[in-house]
C-alpha positions in Angstrom: 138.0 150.0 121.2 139.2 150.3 117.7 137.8 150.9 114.2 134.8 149.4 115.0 134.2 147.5 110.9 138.0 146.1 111.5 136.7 144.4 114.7 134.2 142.9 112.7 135.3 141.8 109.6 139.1 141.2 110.3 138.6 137.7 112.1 141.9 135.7 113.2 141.3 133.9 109.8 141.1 137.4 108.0 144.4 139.1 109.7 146.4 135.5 108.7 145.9 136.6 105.6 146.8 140.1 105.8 149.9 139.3 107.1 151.3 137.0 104.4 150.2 138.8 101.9 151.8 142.0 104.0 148.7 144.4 104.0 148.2 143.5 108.0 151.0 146.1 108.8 149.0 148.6 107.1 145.7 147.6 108.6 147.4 148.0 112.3 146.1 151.4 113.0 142.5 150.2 113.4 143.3 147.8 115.5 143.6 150.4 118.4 142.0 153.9 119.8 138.9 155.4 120.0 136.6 154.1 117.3 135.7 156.0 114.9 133.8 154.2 112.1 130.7 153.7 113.3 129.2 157.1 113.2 127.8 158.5 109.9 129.9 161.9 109.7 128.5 164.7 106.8 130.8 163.0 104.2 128.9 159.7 104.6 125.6 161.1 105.1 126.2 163.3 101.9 126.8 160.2 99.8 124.3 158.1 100.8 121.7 160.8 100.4 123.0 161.0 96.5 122.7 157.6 96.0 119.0 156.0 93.8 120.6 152.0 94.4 122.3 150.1 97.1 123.1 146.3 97.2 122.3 144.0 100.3 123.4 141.1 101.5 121.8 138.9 104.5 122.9 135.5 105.7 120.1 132.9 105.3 119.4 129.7 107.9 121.5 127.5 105.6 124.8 129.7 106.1 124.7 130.7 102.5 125.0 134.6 102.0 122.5 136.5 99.7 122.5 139.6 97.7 119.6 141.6 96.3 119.9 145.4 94.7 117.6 147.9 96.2 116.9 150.8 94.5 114.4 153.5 94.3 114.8 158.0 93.9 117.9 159.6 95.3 117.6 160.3 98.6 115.5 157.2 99.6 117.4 155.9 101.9 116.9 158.4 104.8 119.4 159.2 107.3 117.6 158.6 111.0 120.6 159.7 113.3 124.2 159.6 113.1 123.9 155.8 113.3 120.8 154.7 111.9 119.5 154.5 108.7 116.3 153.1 106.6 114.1 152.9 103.7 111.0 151.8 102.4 110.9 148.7 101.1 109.0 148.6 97.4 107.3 145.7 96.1 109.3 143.6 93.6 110.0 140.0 93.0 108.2 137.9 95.2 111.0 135.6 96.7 110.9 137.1 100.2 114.8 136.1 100.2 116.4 139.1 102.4 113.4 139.7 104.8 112.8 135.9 105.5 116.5 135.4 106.4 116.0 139.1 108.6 113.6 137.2 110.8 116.2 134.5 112.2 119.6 136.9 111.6 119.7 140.5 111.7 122.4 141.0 110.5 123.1 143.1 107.1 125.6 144.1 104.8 125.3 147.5 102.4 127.4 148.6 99.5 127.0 151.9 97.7 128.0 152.4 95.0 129.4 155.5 92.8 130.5 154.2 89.4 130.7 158.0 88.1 133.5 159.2 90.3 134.8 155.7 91.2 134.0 155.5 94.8 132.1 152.8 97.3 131.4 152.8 100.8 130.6 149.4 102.2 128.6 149.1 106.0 127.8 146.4 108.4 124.8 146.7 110.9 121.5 145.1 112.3 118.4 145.4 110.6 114.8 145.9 112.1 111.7 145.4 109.4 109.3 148.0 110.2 105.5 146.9 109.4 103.5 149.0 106.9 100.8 149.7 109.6 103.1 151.3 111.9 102.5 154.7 110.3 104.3 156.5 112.6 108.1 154.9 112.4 106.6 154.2 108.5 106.4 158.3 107.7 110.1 158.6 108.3 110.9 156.3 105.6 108.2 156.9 103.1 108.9 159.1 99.8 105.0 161.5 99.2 106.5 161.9 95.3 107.4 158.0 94.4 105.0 155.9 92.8 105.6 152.4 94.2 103.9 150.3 96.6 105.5 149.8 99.9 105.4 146.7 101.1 107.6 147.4 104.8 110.5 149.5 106.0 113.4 148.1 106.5 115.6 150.7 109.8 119.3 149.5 110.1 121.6 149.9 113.2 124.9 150.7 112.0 127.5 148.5 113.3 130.7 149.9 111.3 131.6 151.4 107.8 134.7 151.7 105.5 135.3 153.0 102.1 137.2 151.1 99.6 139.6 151.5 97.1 138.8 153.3 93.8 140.6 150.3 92.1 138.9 148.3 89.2 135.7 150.3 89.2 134.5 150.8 85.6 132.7 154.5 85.6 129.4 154.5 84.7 127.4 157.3 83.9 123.4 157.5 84.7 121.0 159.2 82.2 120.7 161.8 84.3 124.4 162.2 84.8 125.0 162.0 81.2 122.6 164.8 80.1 124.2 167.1 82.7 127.6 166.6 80.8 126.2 167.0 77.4 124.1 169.4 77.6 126.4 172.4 77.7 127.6 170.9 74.4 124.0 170.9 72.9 123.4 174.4 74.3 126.6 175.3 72.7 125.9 173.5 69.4 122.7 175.3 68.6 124.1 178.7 69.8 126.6 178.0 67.3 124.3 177.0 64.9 121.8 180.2 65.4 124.9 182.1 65.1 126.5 181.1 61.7 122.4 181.5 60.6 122.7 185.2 61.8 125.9 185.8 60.1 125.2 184.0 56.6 122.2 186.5 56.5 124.1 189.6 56.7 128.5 188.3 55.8 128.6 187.3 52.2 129.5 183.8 51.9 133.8 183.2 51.4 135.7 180.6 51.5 137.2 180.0 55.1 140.8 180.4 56.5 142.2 176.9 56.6 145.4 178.2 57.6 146.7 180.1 60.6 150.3 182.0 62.1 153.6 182.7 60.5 155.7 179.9 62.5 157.9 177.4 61.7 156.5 174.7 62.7 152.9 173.5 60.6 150.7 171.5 62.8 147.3 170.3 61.2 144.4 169.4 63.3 143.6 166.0 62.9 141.2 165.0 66.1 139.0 166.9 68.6 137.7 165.1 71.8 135.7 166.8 74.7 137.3 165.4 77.9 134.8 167.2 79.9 132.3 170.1 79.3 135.0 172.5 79.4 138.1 170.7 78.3 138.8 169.9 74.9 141.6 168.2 73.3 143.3 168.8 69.9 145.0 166.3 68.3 147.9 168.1 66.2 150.2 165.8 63.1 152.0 166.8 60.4 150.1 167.9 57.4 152.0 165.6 55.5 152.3 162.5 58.2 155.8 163.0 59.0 157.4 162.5 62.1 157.3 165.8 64.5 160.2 167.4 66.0 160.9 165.2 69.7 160.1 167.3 73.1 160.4 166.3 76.5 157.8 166.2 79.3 156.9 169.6 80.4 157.5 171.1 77.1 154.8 173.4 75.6 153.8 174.5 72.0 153.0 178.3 70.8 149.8 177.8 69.2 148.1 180.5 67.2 145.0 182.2 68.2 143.0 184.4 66.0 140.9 186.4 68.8 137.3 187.8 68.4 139.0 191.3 67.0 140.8 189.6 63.9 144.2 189.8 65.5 146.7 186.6 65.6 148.2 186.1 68.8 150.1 183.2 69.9 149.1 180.7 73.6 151.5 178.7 75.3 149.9 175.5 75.2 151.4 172.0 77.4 152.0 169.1 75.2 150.2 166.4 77.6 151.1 163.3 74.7 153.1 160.7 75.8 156.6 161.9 74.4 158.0 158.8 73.1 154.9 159.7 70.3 156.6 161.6 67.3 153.4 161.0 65.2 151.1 163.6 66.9 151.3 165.9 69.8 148.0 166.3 71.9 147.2 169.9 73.6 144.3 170.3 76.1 142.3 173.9 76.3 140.0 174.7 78.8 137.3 177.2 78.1 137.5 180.2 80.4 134.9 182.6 79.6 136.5 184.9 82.0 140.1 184.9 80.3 141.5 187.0 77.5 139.8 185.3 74.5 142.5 182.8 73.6 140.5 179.6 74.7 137.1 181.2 73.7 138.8 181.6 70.3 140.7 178.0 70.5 137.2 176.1 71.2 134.6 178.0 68.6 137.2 178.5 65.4 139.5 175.3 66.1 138.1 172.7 63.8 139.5 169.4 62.1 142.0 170.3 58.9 143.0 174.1 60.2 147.0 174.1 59.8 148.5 176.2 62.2 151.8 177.2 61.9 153.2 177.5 65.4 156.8 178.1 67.2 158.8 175.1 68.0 157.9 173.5 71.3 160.2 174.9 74.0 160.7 173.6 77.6 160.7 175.7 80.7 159.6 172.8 83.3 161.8 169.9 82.5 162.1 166.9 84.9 165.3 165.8 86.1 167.1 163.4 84.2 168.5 160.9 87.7 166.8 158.8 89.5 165.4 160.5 92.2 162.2 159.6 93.3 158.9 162.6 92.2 156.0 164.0 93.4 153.7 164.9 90.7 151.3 167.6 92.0 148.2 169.2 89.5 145.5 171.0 89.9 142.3 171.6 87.5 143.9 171.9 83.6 147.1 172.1 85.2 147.4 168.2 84.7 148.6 169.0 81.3 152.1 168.8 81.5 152.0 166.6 84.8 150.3 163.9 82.7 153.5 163.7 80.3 155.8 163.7 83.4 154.0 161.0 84.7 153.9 159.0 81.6 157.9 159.4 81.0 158.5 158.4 85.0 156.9 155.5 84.5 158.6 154.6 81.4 162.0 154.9 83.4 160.7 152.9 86.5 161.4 155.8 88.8 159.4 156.0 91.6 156.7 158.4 91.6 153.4 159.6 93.3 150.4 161.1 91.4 148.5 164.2 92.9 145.5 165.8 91.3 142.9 167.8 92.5 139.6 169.5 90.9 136.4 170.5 91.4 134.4 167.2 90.5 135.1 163.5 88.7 133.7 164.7 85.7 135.7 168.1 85.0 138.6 166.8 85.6 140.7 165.9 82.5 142.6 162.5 81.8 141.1 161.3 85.3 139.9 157.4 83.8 142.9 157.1 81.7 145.2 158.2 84.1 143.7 156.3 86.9 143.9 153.2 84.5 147.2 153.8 83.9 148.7 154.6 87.5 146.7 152.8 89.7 147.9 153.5 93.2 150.2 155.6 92.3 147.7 157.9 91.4 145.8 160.3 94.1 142.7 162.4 93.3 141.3 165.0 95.4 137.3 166.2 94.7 136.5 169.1 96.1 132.4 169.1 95.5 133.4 165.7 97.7 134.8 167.6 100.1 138.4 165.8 99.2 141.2 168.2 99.9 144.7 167.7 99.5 146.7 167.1 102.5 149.9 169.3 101.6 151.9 168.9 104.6 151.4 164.9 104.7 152.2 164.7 100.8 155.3 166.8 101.6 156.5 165.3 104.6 156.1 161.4 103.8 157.8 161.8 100.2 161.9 160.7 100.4 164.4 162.8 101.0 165.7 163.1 98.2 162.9 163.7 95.9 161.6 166.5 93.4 158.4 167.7 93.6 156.4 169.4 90.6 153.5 171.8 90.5 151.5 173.0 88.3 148.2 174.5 88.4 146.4 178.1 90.0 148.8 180.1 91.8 147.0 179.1 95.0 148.3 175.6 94.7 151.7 176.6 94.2 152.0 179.5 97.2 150.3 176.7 99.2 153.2 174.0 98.8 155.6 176.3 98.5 154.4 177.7 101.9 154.1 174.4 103.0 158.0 173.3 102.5 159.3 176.4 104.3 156.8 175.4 107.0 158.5 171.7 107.0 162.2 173.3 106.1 162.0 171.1 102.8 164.8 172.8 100.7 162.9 175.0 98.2 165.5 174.0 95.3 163.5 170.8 95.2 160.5 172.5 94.2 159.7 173.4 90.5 156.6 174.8 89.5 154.8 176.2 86.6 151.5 178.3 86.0 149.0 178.3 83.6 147.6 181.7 84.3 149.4 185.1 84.5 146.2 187.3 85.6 146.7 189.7 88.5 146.2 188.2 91.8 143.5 189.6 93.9 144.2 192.5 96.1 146.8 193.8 93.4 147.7 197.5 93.4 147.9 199.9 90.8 151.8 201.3 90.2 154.4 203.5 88.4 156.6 202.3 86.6 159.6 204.6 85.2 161.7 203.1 82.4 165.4 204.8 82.6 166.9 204.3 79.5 164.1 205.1 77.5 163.0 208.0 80.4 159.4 206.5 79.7 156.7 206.7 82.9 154.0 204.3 83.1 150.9 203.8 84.9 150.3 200.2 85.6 146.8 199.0 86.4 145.9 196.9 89.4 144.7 194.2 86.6 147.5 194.8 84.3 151.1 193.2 83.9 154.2 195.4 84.1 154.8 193.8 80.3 151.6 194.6 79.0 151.4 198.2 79.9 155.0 198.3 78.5 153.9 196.7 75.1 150.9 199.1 75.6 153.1 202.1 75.5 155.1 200.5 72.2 158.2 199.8 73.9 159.9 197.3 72.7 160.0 194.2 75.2 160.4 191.4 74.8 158.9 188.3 75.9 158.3 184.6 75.9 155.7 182.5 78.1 153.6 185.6 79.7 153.4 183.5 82.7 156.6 183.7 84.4 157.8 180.5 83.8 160.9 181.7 81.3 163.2 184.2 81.3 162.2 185.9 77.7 161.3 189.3 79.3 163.6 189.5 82.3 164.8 193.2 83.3 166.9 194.6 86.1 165.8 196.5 88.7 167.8 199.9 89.1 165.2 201.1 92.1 162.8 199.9 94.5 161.1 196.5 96.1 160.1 193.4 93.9 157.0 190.8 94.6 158.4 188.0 92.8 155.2 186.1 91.4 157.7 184.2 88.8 158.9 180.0 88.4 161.8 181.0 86.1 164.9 183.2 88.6 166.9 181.4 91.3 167.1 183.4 94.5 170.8 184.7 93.2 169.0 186.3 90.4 166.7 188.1 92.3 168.8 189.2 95.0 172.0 189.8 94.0 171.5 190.3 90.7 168.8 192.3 91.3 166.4 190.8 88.5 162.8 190.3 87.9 159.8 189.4 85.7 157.5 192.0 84.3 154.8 189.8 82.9 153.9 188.2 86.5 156.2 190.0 89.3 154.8 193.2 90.8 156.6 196.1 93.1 156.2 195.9 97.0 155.5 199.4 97.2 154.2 202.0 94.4 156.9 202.4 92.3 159.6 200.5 90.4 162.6 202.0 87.9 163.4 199.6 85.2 166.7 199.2 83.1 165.3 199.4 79.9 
């Protein structure tokens, strides 16, 4: 027996079909095997459960198919067993359509819908109407806390299931759903608000900074969006509407930050605009309460008409410039400079697949726009949905010949670097870039001794090499802070490296003996520095 809904709904007609249009090749699969789609597993079980509307369709005694919505509390449909469902049935309209046509065909079909995160999951089964005197079979169905009459109970026999394509589905937000998103904004607003009320009571009132670094390049703010409760994007043009200097994809922008102290520092922000754009360049920050300050500082002093004047952008993550095929791999805020790649593939026509992953629909940036844009080229991986990213099959089914791109948490980028050695995928092909440079977990304290300078350092298990060196006021220097240039690179005149860094080539770090003191740590407890 195979996949049990194929059986069904892929009739001799159906598979002619498939195969002049050539989708039947990809359809073969379910023709054979054990069957395995007709058995709610947690994924399916989950999703119904979340769901407050279904449609129905039933097949009346003149051959004509019918739809009606059902809808009611999430969670009313109840899950009976791993292949049974049912609900009450409320009173509505008084047709009668669907549970006269149940009386001479019991058969069903059910879509679910979720317009929020693009997803539907479509069943075919049998359908038994369950009287509203049997009070026993009636309980199971029956909500205590929803205020509707029921009329019957409607328990359905699942026959098979299959989920469709997120393709052409318009999101669509519920109330609920839609206070859930803004109101960390409205909580944020009036803590804002109470706050500026607290400090014009005790600050005398001055006129405020509109102006901020010492760089070379002046960038005005001329548009803020909130892309999700913790993302927000900054629209950034000339202050006099000029063109901006060109970049390429992957390129980032030094963007200054004035933290919570008063000090100026400058953040390596992605450019995630299209590049062909020389009117504006966009930047995306998420808010990380548990980071340094920058994007705390970025999202509550950042506001329309602040001219910052920032560092040209640079580009440590370039994509080739041949036609090889891509694999475009992000994950969470790390779609930043993906987003540009994928835009400037595109524009070339080379061929290229889309892979981004987050926690939920609705935190992760870009997602509508670039699932508009990309269609099926685009993959998306929910892990609230309990979507995870196959790395092995992404690896292993791309084309020889292919470059693949990461970037995102450091977890995501050990795992497909992992992953390639696993598959003996060359790791030249692989180029990656982080958007974090904290400590991993499990990081030990070391020593450090500098041997020019005959300077010893203690180095803290949640400290970089290069900040306890700027710490001590030697004078380093440095670029990204994340180990995706070579600004700070020293040699190593003694002792073991953990290479944590994008930027060196294995010659560097080997033979030349080379490393990165803002991300790279020492195997061991002690390192001796040339500088």
């Amino acid at each position: 027996m195979g996949h049990r809904f194929a059986e069904i709904a892929f009739t001799e007609s159906v598979q002619e079909v498939q195969q002049a249009l050539g989708s039947r090749e990809g359809y073969a699969s379910m023709s054979g095997g054990e069957d395995y789609n007709h058995k709610l597993s947690g994924a399916e079980a989950a999703f119904i459960l979340e769901r407050d509307s279904f449609y129905m369709a039933s097949v009346g005694e003149t051959g004509w198919p019918y739809i009606q919505h059902r809808g009611g509390p999430a969670g009313f449909v109840r899950i009976l067993d791993e292949q049974t469902i049912g609900f009450a049935d409320f009173s509505g309209n008084r047709q009668y359509v669907s549970t006269g046509n149940f009386r001479k065909d019991d058969r069903v079909a059910l879509f679910f819908m979720d317009y929020a995160n693009k997803r539907r999951l479509k069943m075919l089964g049998r359908v038994e109407q369950v009287q509203v005197d049997d009070y026993e079979r009636m309980a199971e169905l029956e909500l205590d806390d929803y205020r509707a009459r029921v009329e019957r109970g409607f328990i359905i026999k699942i026959e098979g299931f299959d989920w469709n394509c997120p393709q052409h589905i318009t999101p669509r937000y519920s109330e609920g759903q839609v206070q859930q998103l803004v109101t960390p904004l409205t909580d944020e607003i009036q803590q804002l608000k109470a706050s500026l009320a607290d400090s014009t009571k005790t600050i005398p009132r001055t006129e405020k900074t509109m102006e901020l670094g010492d760089g070379s390049l002046s960038l005005q703010i001329s548009g803020i969006r909130q892309l999700t409760p913790r993302v927000r994007a900054y629209e950034l043009r000339h202050p006099e509407g000029g063109e901006l200097p060109s970049f390429t994809a992957g390129a980032h922008v030094q963007i200054p930050v004035q933290l919570e102290d008063g000090k100026t520092v400058y953040r390596h922000y992605s450019i995630c605009s299209n590049p062909k754009r020389r009117d504006m360049y966009e930047i995306a920050v998420l808010l990380d309460d548990e980071g340094q300050g920058g994007s705390r500082a970025v999202h509550s002093g950042f506001e329309i008409g602040l001219t910052l004047h920032c560092q040209p952008p640079e580009n440590y993550f370039g994509l080739h410039d041949d036609d090889r095929p891509a694999v475009l791999i992000a994950g969470g805020i790390g779609i930043t400079p993906i987003k540009a790649m994928a835009q400037t593939l595109k524009c070339r026509g080379t061929d290229m697949q889309l892979h981004y992953a987050g926690r939920d629909g609705g935190e992760m940036a870009f997602l509508d726009r670039l699932q508009r844009e990309f269609g099926e080229q685009i993959n998306c991986y929910r892990s609230q949905q309990d979507e995870r990213m196959d790395l092995a099959h992404i690896l292993s089914s791309a084309a020889s010949d292919s470059l693949i791109y990461i970037c995102g948490p450091e977890r995501l980028i050990a795992g497909v670097v992992s992953t390639a050695e696993s598959l003996g995928i060359d790791l030249e092909r692989i180029r990656s870039e982080r958007f974090s440079a904290a400590p991993e977990a499990g990081s030990q304290a070391i020593d450090v001794e500098l041997s020019r300078s005959g300077i010893q350092i203690e180095v803290a298990a949640d400290q970089s090499i290069l900040d306890a060196m700027l710490e001590q006021g030697v004078a380093a220097s440095f670029g990204c802070r994340t180990g995706n240039c070579k600004s700070c690179v020293l040699k190593v005149v003694e002792g073991e490296v953990d290479h944590r860094d994008t930027a060196l080539s294995a010659e560097e770090r080997t033979q030349q003996r080379l490393m990165t003191p803002c991300v790279s740590r020492a195997i061991g407890k002690k390192l001796v520095l040339d500088i």
